[in-house]
N, C-alpha and C positions, 0 to 999 in steps of 0.2 A: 504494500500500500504506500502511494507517495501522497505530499500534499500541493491542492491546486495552488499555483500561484496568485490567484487570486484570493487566496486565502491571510497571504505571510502578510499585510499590514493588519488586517484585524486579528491575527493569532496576537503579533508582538503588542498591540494594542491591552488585548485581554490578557494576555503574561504579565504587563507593567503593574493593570490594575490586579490580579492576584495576589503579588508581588509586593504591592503598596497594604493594600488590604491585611495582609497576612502579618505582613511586619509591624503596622499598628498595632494590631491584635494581640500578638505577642508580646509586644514591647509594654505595652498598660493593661492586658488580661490575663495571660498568663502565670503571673503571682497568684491573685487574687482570684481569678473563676477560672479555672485551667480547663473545666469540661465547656463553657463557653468558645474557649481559642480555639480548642479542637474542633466543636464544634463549624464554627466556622471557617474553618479551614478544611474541611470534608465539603460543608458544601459549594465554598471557590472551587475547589480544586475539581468536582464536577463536574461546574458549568466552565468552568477551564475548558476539559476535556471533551465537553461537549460540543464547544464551539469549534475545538480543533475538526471533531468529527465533519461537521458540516461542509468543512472543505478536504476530503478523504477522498482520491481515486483509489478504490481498490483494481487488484489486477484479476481481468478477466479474460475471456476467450470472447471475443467480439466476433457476432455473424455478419458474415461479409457475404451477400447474392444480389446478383444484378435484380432478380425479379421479385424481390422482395422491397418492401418497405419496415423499416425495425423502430423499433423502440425510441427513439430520440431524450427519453428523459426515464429515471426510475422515479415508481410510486403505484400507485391504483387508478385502474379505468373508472372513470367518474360519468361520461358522457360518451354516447355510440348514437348518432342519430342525425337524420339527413336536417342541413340546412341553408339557407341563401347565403352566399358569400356577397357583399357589398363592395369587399376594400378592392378585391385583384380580379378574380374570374367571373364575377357578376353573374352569376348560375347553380345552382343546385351541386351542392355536394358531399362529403359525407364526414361529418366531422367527430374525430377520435378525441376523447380530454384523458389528459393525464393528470393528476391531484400529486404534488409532490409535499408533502410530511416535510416537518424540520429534521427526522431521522434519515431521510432519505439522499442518498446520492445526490448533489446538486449540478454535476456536471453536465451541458447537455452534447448531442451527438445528433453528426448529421444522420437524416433516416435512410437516406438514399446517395449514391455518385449522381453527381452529374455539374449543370452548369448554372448557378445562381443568376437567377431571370430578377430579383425582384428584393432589396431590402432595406424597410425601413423603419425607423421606431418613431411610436405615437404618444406624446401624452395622454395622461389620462387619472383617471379613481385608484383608490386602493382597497375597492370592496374585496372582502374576501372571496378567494379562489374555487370555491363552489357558488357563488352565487351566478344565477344563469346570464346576466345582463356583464361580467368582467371579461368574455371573450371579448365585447366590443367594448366597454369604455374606462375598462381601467390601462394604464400602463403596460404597453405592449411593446414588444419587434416581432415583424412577420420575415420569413424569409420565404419565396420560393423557387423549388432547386427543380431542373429540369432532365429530365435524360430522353432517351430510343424510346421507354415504356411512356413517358406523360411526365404532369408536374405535382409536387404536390406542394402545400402551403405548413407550414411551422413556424407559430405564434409563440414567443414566450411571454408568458405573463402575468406581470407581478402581483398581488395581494396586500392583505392587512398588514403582513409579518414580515413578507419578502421586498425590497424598496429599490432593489436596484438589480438590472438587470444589464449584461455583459453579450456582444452580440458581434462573431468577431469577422463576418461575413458582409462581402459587398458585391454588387451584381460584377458580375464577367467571371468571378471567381469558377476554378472547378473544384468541386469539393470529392472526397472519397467517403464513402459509406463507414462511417465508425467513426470518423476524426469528429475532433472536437467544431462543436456550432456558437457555443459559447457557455452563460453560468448564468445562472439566477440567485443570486445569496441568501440563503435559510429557505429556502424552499418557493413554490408556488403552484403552479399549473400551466402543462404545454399542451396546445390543440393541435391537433394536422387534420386538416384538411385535403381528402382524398376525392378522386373521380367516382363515378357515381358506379362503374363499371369495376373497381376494386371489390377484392372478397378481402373484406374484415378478420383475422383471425383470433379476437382477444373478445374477451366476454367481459360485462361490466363486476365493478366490484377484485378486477384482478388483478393480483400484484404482478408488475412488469420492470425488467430489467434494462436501464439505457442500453444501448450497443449490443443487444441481445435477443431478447425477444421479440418474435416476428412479429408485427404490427398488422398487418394484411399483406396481399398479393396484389400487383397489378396485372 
């Protein structure tokens, strides 16, 4: 497991305040209420550890198939169900949500090779990530990557919790199926938007892995 780079100023950030926290503590409670110091210093050193987690690539075996579409983010299928695209393809089509957990992998991954037709970020809300109105007006980037099979569309998009989003694609690009698309920090929710003519392969309610698990067919 390494850590994303986008992680090292707020790791060193949350190491300083550990750091400071701890040595207060010690320094004027640990005479006097010693199960207090400890205490608190169990629970830094947690959310220490927790924040590191947030920015964790563990190493996996990444699916690489031209005729697939994969995963782009881990977390659970939240949304399976056809709808109007407005922003790019102005047509019916079939849009996948991913819910990404502050436990979950943050990195995202492109779903497919091919050639970046389309990217850009919009302001927006930071209603939280299930709510059905955040695909279109919270804080978003859409990308879409095109190949031989078609194009599909991948939103990331931030939430109540998540505030900043990392999006490291620009059109003419050619991307490979697995590499990195970009990050979303503490988690949120990514949509793709599929042809209407893709077989869906993930069921709602399931836990899915970035750079892994098959998304659909086109």
């Amino acid at each position: 497991m390494t850590i994303h780079r986008e992680g090292y100023k707020s790791i060193a950030i949350a190491a300083l305040i550990f750091g400071l926290i701890n040595l207060l503590s010690f320094y004027f409670l640990s005479a006097q209420i010693p199960w207090l110091a400890t205490i608190i210093f169990i629970i830094t050193l947690f959310l220490f550890l927790f924040i590191i987690s947030f920015f964790r690539i563990p190493k996996r075996l990444l699916t690489i198939d031209a005729g697939k579409v994969i995963c782009p983010a881990d977390g659970k299928v939240v949304v399976i169900e056809e709808i109007t695209d407005t922003e790019y393809y102005n047509d019916r089509r079939i849009q996948v949500s991913i819910f990404m957990s502050p436990a979950n992998v943050h990195v995202n991954r492109n779903a497919v090779s091919g050639k970046v037709k389309y990217s850009q970020y919009h302001k927006g809300k930071y209603l939280v990530a299930w709510h059905p109105k955040s695909s279109t007006e919270n804080e978003r980037h859409s990308v879409v990557i095109e190949n031989d099979n078609g194009s599909i569309l991948v939103k990331q998009i931030a939430g109540a919790l998540a505030k900043r989003i990392c999006n490291y694609l620009k059109p003419g690009d050619i991307v490979t199926q697995g590499t990195e698309m970009g990050f979303i920090k503490f988690g949120s929710r990514v949509d793709v938007l599929l042809p209407l003519t893709a077989k869906v392969q993930v069921q709602l309610n399931q836990a899915v892995q970035g750079g892994v698990t098959v998304l659909a067919t086109m």
